[in-house]
C-alpha positions in Angstrom: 33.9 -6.1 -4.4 30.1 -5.4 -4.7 27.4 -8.3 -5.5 25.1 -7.8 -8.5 22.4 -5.6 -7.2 24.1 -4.6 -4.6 23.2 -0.6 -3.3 20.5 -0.2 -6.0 17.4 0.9 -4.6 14.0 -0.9 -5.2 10.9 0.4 -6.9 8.9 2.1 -4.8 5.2 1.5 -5.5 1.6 3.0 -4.2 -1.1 0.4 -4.3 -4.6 1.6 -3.8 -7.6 -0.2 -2.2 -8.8 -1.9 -6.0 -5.1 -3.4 -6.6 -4.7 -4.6 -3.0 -8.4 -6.3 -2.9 -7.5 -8.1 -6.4 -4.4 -9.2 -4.7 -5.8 -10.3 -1.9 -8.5 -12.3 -3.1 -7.7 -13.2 -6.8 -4.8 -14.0 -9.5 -3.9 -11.8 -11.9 -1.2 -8.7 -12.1 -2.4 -7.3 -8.8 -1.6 -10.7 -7.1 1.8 -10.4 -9.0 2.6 -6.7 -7.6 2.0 -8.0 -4.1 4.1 -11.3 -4.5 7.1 -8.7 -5.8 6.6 -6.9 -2.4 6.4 -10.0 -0.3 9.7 -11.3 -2.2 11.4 -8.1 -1.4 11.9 -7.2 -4.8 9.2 -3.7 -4.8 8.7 -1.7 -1.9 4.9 -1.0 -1.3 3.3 2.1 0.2 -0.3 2.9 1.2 -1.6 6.2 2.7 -4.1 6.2 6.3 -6.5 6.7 3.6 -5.9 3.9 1.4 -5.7 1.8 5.1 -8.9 2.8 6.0 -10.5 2.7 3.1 -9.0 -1.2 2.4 -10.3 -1.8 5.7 -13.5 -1.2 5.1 -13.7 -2.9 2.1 -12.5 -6.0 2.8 -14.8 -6.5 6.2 -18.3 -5.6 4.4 -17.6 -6.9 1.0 -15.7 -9.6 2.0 -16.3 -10.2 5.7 -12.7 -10.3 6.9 -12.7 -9.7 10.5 -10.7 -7.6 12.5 -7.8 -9.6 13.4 -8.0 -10.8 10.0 -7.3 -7.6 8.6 -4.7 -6.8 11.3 -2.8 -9.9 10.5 -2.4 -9.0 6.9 -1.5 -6.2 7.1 1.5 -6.4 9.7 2.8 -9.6 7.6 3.2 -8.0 4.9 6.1 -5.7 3.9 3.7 -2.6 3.5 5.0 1.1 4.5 2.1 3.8 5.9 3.1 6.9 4.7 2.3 9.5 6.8 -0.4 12.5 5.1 -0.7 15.5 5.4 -4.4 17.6 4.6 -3.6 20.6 2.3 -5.5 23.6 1.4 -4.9 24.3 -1.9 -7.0 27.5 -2.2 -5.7 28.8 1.8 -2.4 27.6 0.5 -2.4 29.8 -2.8 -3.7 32.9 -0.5 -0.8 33.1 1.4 1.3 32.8 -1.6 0.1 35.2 -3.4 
C-alpha cells in the first residue's frame, strides 16, 4: 500500500540570480519559491553561472562575505548543474 504522494516526482525549478537575491533578502513570491525548496516540496537548480554570478551579487551589493555566501548556499537544498559551453555556429558546421 502506497502513501499519498508517494513515487511522484517534485517540480524541478531553475532560479536565476534576481529570484534568489529577492529570496534572500525580501518577502514576496521569490521568498515563497525558496521556502518550497527548503520544505522539500520543489527541487531547485542553479547553473556555475547563476553561482557565480549570485555570488557576486550578493557580496558588492549586499556585502555578504565569503563564508556568508558559502554557508547559504550548502544549507540550502540547491543542485549545481553541471554546463557545458556550445558552439552553435561550429556545432551547425559539422552538421551540415
Amino acid at each position: 500500500m502506497s502513501m499519498p504522494g508517494e513515487g511522484k516526482t517534485k517540480p524541478r525549478v531553475v532560479i536565476d540570480t534576481n529570484v534568489f537575491v529577492s529570496g534572500l533578502t525580501f518577502k514576496g513570491q521569490p521568498r515563497e519559491v525558496l521556502d518550497l525548496a527548503w520544505k522539500g516540496e520543489i527541487e531547485v537548480y542553479i547553473s556555475p553561472f547563476i553561482l557565480k554570478e549570485l555570488t557576486g551579487t550578493l557580496k558588492k551589493d549586499f556585502g555578504w562575505s565569503n563564508e556568508q555566501i558559502r554557508h547559504t548556499i550548502q544549507m540550502k537544498p540547491i543542485k549545481v548543474l553541471g554546463c557545458q559551453r556550445l558552439n552553435a555556429v561550429n556545432q551547425l558546421r559539422r552538421d551540415f
